[in-house]
C-alpha positions in Angstrom: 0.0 0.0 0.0 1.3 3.7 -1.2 1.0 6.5 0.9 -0.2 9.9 0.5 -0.1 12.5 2.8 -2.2 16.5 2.3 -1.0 18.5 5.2 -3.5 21.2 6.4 -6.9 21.2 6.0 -7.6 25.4 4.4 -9.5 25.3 1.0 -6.3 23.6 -1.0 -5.9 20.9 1.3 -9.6 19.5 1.5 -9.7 20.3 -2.4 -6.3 18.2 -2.8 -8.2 15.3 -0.6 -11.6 15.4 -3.1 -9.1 14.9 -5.6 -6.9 12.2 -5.0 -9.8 10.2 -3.3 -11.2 10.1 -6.1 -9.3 10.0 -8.7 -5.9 7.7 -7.5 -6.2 4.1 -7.2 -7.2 2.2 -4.4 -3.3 0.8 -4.1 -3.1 4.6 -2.0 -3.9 5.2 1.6 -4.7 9.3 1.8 -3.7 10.7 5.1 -5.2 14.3 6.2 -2.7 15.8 8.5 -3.6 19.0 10.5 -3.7 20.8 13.6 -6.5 20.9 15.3 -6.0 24.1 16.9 -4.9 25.7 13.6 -7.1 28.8 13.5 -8.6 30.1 9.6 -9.6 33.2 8.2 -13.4 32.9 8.4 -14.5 34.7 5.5 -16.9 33.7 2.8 -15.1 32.1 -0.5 -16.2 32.2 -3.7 -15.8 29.4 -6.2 -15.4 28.2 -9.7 -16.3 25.2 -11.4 -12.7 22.8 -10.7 -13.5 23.7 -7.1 -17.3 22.0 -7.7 -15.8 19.6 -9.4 -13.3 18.3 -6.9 -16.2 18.3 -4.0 -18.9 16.6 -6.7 -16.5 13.2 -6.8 -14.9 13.7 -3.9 -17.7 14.2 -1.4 -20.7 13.7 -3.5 -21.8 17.1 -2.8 -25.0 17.8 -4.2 -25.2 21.5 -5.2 -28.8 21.6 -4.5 -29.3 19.3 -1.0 -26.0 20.3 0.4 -26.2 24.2 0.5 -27.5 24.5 3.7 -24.6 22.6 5.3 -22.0 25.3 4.1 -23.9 28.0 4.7 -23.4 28.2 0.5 -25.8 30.3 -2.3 -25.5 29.8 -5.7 -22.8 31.8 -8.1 -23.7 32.1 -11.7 -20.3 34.6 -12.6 -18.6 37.8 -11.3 -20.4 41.0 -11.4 -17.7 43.9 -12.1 -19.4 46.8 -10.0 -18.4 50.7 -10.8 -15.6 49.2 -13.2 -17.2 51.0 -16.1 -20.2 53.0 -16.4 -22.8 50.2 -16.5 -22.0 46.7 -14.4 -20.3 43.9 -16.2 -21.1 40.2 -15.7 -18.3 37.3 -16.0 -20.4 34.6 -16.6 -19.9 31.2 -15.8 -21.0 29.3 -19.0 -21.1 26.0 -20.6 -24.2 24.9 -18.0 -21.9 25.4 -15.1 -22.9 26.4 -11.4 -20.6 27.3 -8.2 -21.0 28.7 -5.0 -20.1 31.0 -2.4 -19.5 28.7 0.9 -18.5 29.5 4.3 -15.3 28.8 5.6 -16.2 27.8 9.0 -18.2 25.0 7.7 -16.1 23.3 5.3 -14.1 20.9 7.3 -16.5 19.5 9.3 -18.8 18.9 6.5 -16.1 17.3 4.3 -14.4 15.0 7.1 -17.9 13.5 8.0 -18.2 12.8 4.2 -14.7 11.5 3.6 -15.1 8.9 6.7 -18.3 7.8 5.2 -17.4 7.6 1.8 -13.4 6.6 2.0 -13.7 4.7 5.0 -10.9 2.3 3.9 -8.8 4.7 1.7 -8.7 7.8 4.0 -6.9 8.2 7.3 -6.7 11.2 9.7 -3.6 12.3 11.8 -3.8 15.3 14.1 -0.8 17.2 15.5 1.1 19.9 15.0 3.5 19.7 12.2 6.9 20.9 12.7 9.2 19.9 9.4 8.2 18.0 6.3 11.5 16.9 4.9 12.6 14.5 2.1 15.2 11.6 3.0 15.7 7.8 1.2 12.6 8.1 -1.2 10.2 9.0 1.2 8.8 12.3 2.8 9.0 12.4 6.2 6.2 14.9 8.2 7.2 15.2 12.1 3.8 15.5 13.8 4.4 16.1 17.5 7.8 15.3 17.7 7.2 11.8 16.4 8.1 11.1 12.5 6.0 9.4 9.9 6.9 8.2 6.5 4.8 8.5 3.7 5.4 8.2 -0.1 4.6 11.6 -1.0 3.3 14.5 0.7 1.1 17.7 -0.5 2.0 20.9 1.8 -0.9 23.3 2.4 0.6 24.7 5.4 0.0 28.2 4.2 1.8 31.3 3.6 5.5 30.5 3.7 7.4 31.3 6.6 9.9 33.2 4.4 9.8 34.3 0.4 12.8 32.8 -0.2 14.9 32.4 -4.0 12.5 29.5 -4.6 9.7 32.5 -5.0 8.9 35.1 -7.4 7.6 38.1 -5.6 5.1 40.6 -8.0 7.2 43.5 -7.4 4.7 46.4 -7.8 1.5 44.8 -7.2 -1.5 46.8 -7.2 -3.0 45.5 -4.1 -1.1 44.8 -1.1 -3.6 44.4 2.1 -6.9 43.8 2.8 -10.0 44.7 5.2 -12.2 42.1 6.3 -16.2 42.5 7.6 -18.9 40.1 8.2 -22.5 41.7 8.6 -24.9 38.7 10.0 -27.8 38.8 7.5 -28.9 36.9 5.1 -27.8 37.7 1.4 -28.2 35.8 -2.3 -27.7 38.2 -4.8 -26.1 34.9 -7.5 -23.0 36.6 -8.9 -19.1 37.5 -6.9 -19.1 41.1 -6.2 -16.1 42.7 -7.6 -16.9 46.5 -6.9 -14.2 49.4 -7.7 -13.4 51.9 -5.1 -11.6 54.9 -4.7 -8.6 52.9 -3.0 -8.6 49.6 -5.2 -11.7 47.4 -5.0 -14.1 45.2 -3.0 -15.3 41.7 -2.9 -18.8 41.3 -1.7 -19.8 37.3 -1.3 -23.5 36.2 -0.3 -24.1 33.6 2.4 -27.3 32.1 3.6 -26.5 34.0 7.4 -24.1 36.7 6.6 -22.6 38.9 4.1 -18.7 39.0 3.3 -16.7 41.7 2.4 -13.4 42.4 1.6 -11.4 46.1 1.1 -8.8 45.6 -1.2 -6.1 48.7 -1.3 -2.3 49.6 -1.6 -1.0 50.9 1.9 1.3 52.9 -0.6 -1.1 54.9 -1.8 -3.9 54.6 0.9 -2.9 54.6 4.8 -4.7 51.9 6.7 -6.4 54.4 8.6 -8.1 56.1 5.4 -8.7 53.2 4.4 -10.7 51.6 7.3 -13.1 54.5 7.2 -14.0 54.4 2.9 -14.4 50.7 4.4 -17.1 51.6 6.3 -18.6 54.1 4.2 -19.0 51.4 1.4 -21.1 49.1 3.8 -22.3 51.2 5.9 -20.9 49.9 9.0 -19.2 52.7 11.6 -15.3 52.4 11.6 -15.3 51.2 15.3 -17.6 48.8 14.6 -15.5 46.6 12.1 -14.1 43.4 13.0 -10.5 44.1 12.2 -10.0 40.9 10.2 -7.1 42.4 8.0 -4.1 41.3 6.6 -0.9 42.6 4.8 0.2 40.3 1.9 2.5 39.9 -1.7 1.7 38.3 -4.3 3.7 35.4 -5.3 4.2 31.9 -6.8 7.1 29.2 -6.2 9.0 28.2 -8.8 9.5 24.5 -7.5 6.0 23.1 -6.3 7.5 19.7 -6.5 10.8 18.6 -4.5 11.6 15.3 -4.6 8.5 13.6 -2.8 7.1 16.7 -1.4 4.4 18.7 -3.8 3.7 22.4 -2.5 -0.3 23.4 -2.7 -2.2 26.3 -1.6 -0.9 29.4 0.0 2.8 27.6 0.3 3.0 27.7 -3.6 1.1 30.8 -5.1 -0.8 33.6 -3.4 -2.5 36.3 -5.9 -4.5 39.0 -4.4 -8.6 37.1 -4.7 -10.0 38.2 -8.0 -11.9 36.1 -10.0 -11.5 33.2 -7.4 -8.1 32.8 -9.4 -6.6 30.8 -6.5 -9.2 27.7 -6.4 -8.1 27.1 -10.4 -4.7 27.3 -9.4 -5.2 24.6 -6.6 -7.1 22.1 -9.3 -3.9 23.1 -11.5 -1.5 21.8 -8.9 -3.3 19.0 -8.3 -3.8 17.4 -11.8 0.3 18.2 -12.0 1.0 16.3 -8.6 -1.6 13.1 -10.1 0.9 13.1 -12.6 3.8 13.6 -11.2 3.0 10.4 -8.5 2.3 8.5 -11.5 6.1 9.8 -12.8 5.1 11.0 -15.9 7.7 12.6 -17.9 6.9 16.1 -17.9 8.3 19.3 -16.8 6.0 20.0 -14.0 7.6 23.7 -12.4 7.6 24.8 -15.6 3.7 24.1 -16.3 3.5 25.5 -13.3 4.9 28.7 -13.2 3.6 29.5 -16.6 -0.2 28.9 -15.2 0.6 31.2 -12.7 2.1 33.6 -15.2 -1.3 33.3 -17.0 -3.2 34.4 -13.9 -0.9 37.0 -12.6 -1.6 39.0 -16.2 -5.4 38.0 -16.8 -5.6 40.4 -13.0 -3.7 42.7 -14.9 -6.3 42.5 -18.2 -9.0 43.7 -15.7 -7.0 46.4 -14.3 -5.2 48.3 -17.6 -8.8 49.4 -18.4 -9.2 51.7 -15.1 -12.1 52.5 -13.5 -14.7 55.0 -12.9 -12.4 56.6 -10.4 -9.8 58.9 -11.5 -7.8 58.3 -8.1 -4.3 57.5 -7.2 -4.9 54.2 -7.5 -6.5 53.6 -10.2 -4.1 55.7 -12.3 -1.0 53.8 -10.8 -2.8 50.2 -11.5 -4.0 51.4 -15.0 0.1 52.3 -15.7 1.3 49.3 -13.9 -0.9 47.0 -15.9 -0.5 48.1 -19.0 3.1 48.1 -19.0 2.9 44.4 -17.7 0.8 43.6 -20.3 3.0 45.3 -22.8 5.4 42.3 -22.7 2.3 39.7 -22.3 2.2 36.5 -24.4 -0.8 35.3 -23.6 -2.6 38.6 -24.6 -0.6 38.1 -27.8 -1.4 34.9 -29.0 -4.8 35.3 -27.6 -5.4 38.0 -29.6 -4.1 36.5 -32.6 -6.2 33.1 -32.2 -9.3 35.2 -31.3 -9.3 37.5 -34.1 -8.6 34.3 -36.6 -11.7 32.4 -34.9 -14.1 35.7 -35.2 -12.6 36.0 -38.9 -13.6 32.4 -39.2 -16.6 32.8 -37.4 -16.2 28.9 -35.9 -13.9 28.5 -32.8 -10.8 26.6 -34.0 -9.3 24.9 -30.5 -9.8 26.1 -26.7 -6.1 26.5 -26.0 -7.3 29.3 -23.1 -5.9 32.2 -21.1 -7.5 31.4 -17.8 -11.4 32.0 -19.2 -12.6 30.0 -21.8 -12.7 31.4 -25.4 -16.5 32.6 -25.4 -15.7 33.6 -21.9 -12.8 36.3 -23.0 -14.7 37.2 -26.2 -17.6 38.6 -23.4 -15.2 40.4 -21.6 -13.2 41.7 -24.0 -16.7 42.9 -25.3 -17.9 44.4 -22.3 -14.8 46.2 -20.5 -14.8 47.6 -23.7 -11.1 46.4 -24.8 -11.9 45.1 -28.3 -8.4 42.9 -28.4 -10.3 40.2 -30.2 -13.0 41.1 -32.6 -11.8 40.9 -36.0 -12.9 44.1 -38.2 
């Protein structure tokens, strides 16, 4: 019997478990390793399709019948608020559905399913995890002092304790912290609220009992302070009255996710700031590379990876370059910063090209994509008004 082990137990690692219960042979034992007394961020989080995906097979969630139990509504696409003049829709196409879920609930809801359903392929080991560390073919996780052996392991630890050489930092990044505030009532408004402010932007996520927001801003342009006061003009909530959930962050990916028998997933291999739930793809990403890597495929897998992440790091920019209905600090320095970015961009390059050809054409010709799907880029390159890929 093989043995795999997913350390931590955030968004990446329970999405990691859906997937390799589900989709690697029964020759595997899957361990969950966490801590217990490992606090998270409890914030609503908004998801994609992969992300449905990986809980449909892994824990037969049923995106009707299991709402309730995550606290979850419905998400049809992004809704780009005070970006232009008019709002602009992201839609999630192709007959597909995801949801905005609560964070609190997601553990307790997956573990009772994976004991039920993966009784005799999934194991549970709780302790605090000191060092994960590769020695004669195996990947060694010290739990409580003690060490355990495993074939390979996935580390969702979280952020890094350092950004050392084996990251690339975003130098320059328009975002760089964020403001956190719950209001308890109930909300379903169907679409990720991606709402332009005078600072940056804001996230607004419906839940069943509460509404989730998020006050995205660069402490370079806008001090903290300032900032926590627009906060609480844009919800309405007095500044002494918000739950100081913040946190300062860079954006960044690793240019190694895999390391002899140990895979990095999650936070401890790419962190973008949350647009477009960008880092739930990046998660499924890693985790059809590790399924392959395990089954020692010959491919280069860092390199896939870092040019995924590449992918993402300019489609933020795409939604950026065009500005906003603010003429602010901000938005002028993001606008500058994106488009030189995407001066240099490949993706919008041969995007472009393939677009125009298939609009020429008028038939799509392959779905080699950049992040979205083809019909997916063709509406918002429509809508935010960019026109890269209409031929004519």
């Amino acid at each position: 019997m093989k043995k795999l082990a997913v350390v931590g137990i955030g968004s990446a690692g329970i999405q990691a478990l859906c997937h390799f219960l589900a989709w690697i042979d029964n020759n595997w034992q899957i361990t969950s390793i966490h801590d217990p007394d490992t606090k998270i961020l409890g914030i609503g989080e908004s998801t994609n399709a992969s992300f449905i995906s990986a809980i449909e097979y892994g824990l037969n969630f049923d995106i009707i019948k299991d709402l309730d139990a995550l606290n979850a509504t419905h998400k049809f696409g992004t809704k780009f608020i005070e970006w232009r003049e008019d709002d602009i829709i992201n839609p999630l196409i192709s007959g597909t559905v995801a949801i905005h879920f609560d964070t609190y609930k997601l553990k307790q809801f997956a573990f009772n399913r994976f004991k039920h359903l993966w009784k005799d392929k999934f194991d549970e080991l709780q302790g605090k995890v000191s060092d994960i560390i590769n020695y004669n073919n195996k990947a060694i996780v010290i739990v409580d002092g003690k060490e355990f052996a495993f074939d390979y392991v996935i580390d969702c630890r979280g952020f890094p304790k350092s950004l050392n050489n084996d990251y690339t930092i975003i130098q320059g990044n328009p975002v760089n912290y964020g403001l956190v505030h719950n209001i308890p009532r109930s909300a379903d408004w169907k679409y990720t609220h991606h709402t332009a402010t005078k600072d940056g932007w804001m996230f607004s996520l419906p839940l069943q009992t509460r509404e989730s927001y998020g006050y995205m801003f660069n402490t370079n342009i806008t001090d903290i302070e300032t900032a926590r006061k627009n906060f609480s003009e844009q919800i309405g909530v007095p500044v002494d009255k918000l739950q100081n959930i913040e946190y300062s962050f860079k954006s960044y990916y690793c240019n190694n996710i895999t390391d002899g028998k140990i895979i990095k997933n999650g936070n401890a291999a790419v962190f973008f700031e949350p647009m477009f739930a960008n880092s739930l793809s990046l998660y499924d990403s890693i985790n059809r590379i590790t399924y392959d890597y395990i089954l020692e495929k010959p491919k280069n897998y860092n390199e896939i990876f870092v040019n995924i992440a590449k992918k993402i790091e300019e489609m933020i920019c795409y939604f950026y370059h065009g500005g906003s209905v603010h003429n602010t600090n901000f938005w002028r320095y993001a606008k500058d910063y994106s488009l030189d970015r995407l001066q240099t961009s490949e993706n919008l390059k041969n995007t472009t090209i393939q677009l125009k050809e298939n609009s020429k054409l008028q038939y799509y010709t392959n779905d080699d994509n950049w992040v979205f799907s083809q019909r997916n880029l063709k509406i918002i390159d429509k809508n935010f008004g960019y026109n890269y890929f209409t031929y004519g």
